[in-house]
Structure formats: structure tokens, C-alpha cells
FITI-986744 format. One line per field, with one value per residue (C-alpha): z, y, x; residue in one letter. Coordinates in Angstrom, 3 decimals. Each point is the difference from the previous one (the first is absolute). Layout:
BEGIN
up <- [Z ...] $
north <- [Y ...] $
east <- [X ...] $
code <- [a ...] $
This chain:
BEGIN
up <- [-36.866 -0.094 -1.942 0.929 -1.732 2.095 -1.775 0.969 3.113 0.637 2.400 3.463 3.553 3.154 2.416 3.067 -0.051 4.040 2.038 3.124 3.197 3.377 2.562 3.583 -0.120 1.178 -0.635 -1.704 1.005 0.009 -1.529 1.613 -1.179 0.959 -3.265 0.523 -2.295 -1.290 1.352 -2.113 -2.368 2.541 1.751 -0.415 -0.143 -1.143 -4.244 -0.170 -2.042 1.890 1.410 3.571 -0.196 -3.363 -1.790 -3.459 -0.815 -2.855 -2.644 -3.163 -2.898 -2.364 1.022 -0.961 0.119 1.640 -3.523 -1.448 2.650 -0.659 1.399 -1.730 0.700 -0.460 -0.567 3.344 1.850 0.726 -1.133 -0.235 -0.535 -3.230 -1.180 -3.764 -0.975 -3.812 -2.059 0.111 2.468 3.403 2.627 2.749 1.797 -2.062 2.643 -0.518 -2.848 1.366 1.735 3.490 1.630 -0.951 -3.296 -3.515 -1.118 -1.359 1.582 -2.536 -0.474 0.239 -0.309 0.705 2.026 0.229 1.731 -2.634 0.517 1.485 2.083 -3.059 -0.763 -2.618 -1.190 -2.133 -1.143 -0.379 -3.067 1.039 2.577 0.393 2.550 0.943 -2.147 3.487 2.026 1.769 1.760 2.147 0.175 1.217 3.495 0.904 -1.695 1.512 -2.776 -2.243 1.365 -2.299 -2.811 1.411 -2.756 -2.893 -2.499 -0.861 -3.666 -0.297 -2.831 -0.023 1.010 2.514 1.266 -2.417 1.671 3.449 -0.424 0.897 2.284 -1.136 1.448 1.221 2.737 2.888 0.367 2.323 2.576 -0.146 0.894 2.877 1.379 3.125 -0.961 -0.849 -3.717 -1.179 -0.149 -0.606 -1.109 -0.948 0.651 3.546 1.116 2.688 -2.803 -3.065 -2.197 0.749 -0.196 3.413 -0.156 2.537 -0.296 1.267 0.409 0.013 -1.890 2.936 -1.996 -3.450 -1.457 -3.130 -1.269 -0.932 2.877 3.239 2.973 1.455 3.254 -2.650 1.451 -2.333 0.572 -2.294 -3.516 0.068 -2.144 -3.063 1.180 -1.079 2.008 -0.519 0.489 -1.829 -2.013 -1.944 0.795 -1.340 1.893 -1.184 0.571 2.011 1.295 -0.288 3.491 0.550 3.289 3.987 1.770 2.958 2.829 1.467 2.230 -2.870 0.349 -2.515 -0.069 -3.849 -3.332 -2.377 -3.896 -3.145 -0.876 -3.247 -0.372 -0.907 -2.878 -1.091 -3.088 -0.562 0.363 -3.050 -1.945 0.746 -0.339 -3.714 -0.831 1.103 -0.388] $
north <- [5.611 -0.147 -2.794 -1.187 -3.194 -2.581 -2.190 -3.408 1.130 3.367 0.243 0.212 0.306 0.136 2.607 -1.817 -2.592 0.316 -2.342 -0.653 0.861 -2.015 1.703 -1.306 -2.695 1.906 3.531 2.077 3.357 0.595 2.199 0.959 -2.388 -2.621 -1.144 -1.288 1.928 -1.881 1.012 2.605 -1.220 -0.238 -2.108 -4.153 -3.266 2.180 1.345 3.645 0.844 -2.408 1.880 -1.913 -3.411 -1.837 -0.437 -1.303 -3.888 -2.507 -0.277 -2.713 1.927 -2.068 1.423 2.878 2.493 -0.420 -1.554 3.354 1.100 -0.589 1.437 2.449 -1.090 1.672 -0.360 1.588 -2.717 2.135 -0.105 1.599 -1.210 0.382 -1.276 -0.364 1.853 -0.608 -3.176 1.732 3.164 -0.020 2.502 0.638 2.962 2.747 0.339 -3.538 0.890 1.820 -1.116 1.513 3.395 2.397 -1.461 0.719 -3.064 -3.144 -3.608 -2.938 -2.124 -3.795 -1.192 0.141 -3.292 -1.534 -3.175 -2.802 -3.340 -2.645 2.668 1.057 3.145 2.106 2.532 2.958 2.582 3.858 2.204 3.327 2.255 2.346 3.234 2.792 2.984 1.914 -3.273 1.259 -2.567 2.366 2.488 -2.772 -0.498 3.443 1.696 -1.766 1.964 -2.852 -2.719 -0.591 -0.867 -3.103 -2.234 -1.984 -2.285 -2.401 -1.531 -3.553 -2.061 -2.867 0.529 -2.196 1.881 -1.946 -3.083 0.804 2.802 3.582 2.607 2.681 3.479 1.978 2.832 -0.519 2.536 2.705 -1.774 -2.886 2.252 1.279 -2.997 -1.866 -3.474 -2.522 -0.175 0.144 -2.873 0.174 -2.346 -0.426 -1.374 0.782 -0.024 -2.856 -2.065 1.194 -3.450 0.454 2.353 1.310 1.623 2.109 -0.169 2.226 3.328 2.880 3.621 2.372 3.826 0.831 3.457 2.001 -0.692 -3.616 -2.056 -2.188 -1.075 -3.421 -1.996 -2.964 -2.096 0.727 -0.333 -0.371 -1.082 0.408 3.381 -0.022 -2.769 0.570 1.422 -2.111 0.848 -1.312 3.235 -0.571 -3.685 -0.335 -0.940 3.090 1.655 3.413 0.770 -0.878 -0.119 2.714 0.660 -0.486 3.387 0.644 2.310 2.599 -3.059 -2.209 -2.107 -1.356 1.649 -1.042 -1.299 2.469 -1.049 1.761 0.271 -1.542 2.760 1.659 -2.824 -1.811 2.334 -0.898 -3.394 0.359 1.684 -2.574 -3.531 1.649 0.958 -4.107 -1.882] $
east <- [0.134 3.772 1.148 4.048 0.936 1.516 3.027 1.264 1.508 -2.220 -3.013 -1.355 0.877 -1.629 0.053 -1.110 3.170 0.591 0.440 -2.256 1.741 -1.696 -2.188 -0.550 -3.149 -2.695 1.924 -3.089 -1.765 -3.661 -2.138 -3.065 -2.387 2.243 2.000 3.249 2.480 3.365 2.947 2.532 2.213 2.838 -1.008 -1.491 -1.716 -2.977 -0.141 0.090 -3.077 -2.023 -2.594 -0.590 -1.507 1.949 -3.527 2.467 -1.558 2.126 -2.157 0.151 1.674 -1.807 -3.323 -1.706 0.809 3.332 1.705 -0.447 2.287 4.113 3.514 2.381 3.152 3.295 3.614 0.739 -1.905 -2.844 -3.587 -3.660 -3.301 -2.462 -2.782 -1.289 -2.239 0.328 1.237 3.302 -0.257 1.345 -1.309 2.445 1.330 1.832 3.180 0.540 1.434 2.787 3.005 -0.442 -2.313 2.857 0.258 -0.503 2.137 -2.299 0.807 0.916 -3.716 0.587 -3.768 -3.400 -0.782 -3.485 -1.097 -1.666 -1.926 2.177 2.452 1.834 0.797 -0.366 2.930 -0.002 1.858 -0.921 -0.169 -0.629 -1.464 -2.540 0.133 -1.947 1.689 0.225 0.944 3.648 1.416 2.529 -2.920 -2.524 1.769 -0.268 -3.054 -3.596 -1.806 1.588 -0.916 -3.065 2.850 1.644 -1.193 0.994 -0.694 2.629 -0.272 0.957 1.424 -2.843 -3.856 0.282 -2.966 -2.062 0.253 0.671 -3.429 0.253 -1.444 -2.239 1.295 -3.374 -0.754 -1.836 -2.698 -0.430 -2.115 2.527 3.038 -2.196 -0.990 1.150 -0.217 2.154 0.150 3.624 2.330 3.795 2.156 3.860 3.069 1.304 3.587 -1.114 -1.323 1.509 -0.944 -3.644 -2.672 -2.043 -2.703 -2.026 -3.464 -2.797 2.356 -1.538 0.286 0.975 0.254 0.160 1.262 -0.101 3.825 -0.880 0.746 -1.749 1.025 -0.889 0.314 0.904 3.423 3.361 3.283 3.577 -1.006 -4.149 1.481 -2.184 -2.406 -3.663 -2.843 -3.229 -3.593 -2.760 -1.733 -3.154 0.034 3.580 3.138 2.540 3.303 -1.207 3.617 3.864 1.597 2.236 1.547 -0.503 -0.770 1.592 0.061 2.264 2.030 0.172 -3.362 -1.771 -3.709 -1.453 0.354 0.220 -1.258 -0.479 -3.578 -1.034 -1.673 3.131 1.198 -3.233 0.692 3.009 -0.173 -2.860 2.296 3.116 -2.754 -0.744 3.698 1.327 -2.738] $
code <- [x x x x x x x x x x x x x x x x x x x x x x x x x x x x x x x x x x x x x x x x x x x x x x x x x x x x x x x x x x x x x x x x x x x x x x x x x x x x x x x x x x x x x x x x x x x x x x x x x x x x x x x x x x x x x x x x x x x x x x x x x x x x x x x x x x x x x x x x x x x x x x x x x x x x x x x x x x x x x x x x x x x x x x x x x x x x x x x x x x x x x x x x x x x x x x x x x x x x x x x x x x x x x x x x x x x x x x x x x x x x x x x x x x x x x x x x x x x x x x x x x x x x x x x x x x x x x x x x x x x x x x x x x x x x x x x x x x x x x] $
């Protein structure tokens, strides 16, 4: 991993910082089993990234395991999502990091925010951060082949995770990835509700591939970058993905969710869990 350390005013951005613009009501195309798809990102009352029906539900950040799930914010008024998965490790998306697509540039950090007990909040500040070494972030937006890097862990100054509990990082197995059934659930911090997490439950794994990344019918939009993919694997509930990007087609319409594979960091995040315990 590629550690960069991340001073008082030094840290993360978010590369999905766009604005909504409204569609018609009703203005969606169909795909041939009958699915709804969002309208493009020009266009309305509809979130691009929504794939069709809005399956996102409010859930109680208190419960598990939604607490283990908090917002990066930034000093340019953006944010991601990332979820603990160590007392002070932060899993989120690499280009999150960085201060726009065509950037190398890194965004001043102003905290990690997580809900507590009694609708408080919780606020932290970052140390460091840790990168794939072959993570690019101008490379990234124009290379598919790297896709399987957009990760990080962020390193916080208290281990918050040990009260708040953490998320195990694990790899779903072969017959899982191939699988129709409804066995992921994402969650994060959407642009429509950006003080609360949603979550959508029961999404499904649609095509996996050898570089280290999914795709899912699971419902994003602006700010669910970084949020955690959840499935349960050997009877545990665990961090299988990070949420990446929406996939779109040719005219602009979103298609997918596109996640990196745990497959691709669950060694990684062994190696980081050992190194900041």
C-alpha cells in the first residue's frame, strides 16, 4: 500500500460532487424486461444512478450495522461515504481522495462524521492514507483495466471504530458472484439525504470480471462513493465491495453499479487492520 500522510488541513475529496439536474416525472426508458431506467444526468426530478424504481429506505444510524457507516466530509463542501472496518481504518473509494477526475491534486479533509446514540455526532480527524501503489487518479477515468484500484483506507486519529464496531472485509465466493439473488445491500450517504444513511437491500450481483470489480443493479447516486457493499459470507455480515461508479450507456443512461471486488483488497485491508490496530 501507498501510505501519504494527511496534516491538519490535508485529505480527501469526492469525485461524485454534482449536482442532480430534474427529469420529466415519468421520463424513463425501458429495458426489455421491463425496468424503468433513471433518466441521464441532464435531465430531473429522478437521481442519476438510480437504477428505475428508487429501492434506497432511511435506516436508524444507531443500528447495526449502519453505525459502522460515517461521511467524509471536505473543505470544498463535498463528501464520500466509508465505513469502518477497523477501530481506526476507514474503507472508502481511492478517487475520493483526489480533488476532481482529471486530478492528481488531494482535497483538504475536514472529518470523518458518524451518527451516535441520542442524534449526536461523532467527529474525527484523519492521519494518513493508504492507496493502491498503481491507483492513478488521472489514469482511473480513462483506463477500465484500473478500475479494480479505486480503494482506500483512510487512517483516523481515534479508534472510534472500537466503540461504534467494525466490518470484517471478506470475498464472496464463486457461486455467490454467480448467483441471481438478492444478497447485497448498499448503503451511504446520498446527495438527496446527505445527513442520513439509505440503504438498498436485496440488490443483486449482475457480472463479475477478472480485473477486480462487479457490477450491481444496487441504487447509487452523488455521495454513495465509497459506501460499503454488504452480504452476509459464512454466516457473517461483511464488506464484499466499495461502490465505485454508475455505468452508463452510449446516450448517457445509467445501466449498473460498478464496485471493486473485495476480492481485490481483502489483503490489503489484513495488512492495513495489523499495521493501525
Amino acid at each position: 500500500m501507498r501510505t501519504w500522510p494527511l496534516h491538519a488541513a490535508l485529505g480527501l475529496a469526492l469525485a461524485l460532487a454534482v449536482p442532480p439536474a430534474p427529469v420529466a416525472a415519468g421520463d424513463c426508458r425501458r429495458t426489455a424486461d421491463g425496468t424503468c431506467l433513471s433518466a441521464p444526468a441532464a435531465g430531473g426530478d429522478a437521481l442519476f444512478g438510480v437504477l428505475g424504481a428508487d429501492d434506497r429506505t432511511p435506516v436508524d444510524p444507531v443500528d447495526w450495522p449502519w453505525r459502522a457507516i460515517g461521511r467524509l466530509d471536505f473543505a470544498s463542501g463535498s463528501y464520500c461515504t466509508g465505513s469502518l472496518v477497523g477501530p481506526r481504518l476507514v474503507l472508502t473509494a481511492a478517487h475520493c481522495l483526489f480533488a476532481g477526475p482529471d486530478s492528481d491534486a488531494l482535497d483538504p479533509i475536514v472529518e470523518f462524521a458518524i451518527g451516535a446514540p441520542g442524534g449526536s455526532v461523532i467527529h474525527v480527524r484523519a492521519t494518513e492514507a493508504l492507496l493502491p501503489p498503481r491507483y492513478d487518479n488521472i489514469r482511473h477515468g480513462l483506463i477500465a483495466d484500473d478500475d479494480g484500484y479505486d480503494y482506500a483506507f483512510i487512517v483516523l486519529e481515534q479508534a472510534v471504530g472500537a466503540f461504534f464496531g467494525t466490518l470484517p472485509v471478506a470475498a464472496l465466493a464463486e457461486r455467490d458472484l454467480a448467483t441471481d439473488a438478492p444478497i447485497l445491500t448498499e448503503a451511504g450517504f446520498s446527495i438527496d439525504r446527505p445527513d442520513a444513511v439509505t440503504a438498498h437491500r436485496g440488490c443483486r450481483v449482475l457480472e463479475s470480471f477478472a480485473d477486480g470489480v462487479i457490477l450491481t443493479d444496487c441504487d447509487i447516486t452523488v455521495g454513495d462513493s465509497g459506501a460499503p457493499l454488504l452480504a452476509s459470507v459464512d454466516g457473517v455480515l461483511s464488506v464484499v465491495g466499495v461502490i465505485s461508479a454508475t455505468m452508463v450507456d452510449a446516450a448517457g443512461w445509467p445501466t449498473t453499479t460498478l464496485a471493486v471486488d473485495s476480492r481485490a483488497f481483502v489483503a490489503a485491508w489484513r495488512e492495513a487492520t495489523a499495521g493501525h490496530p
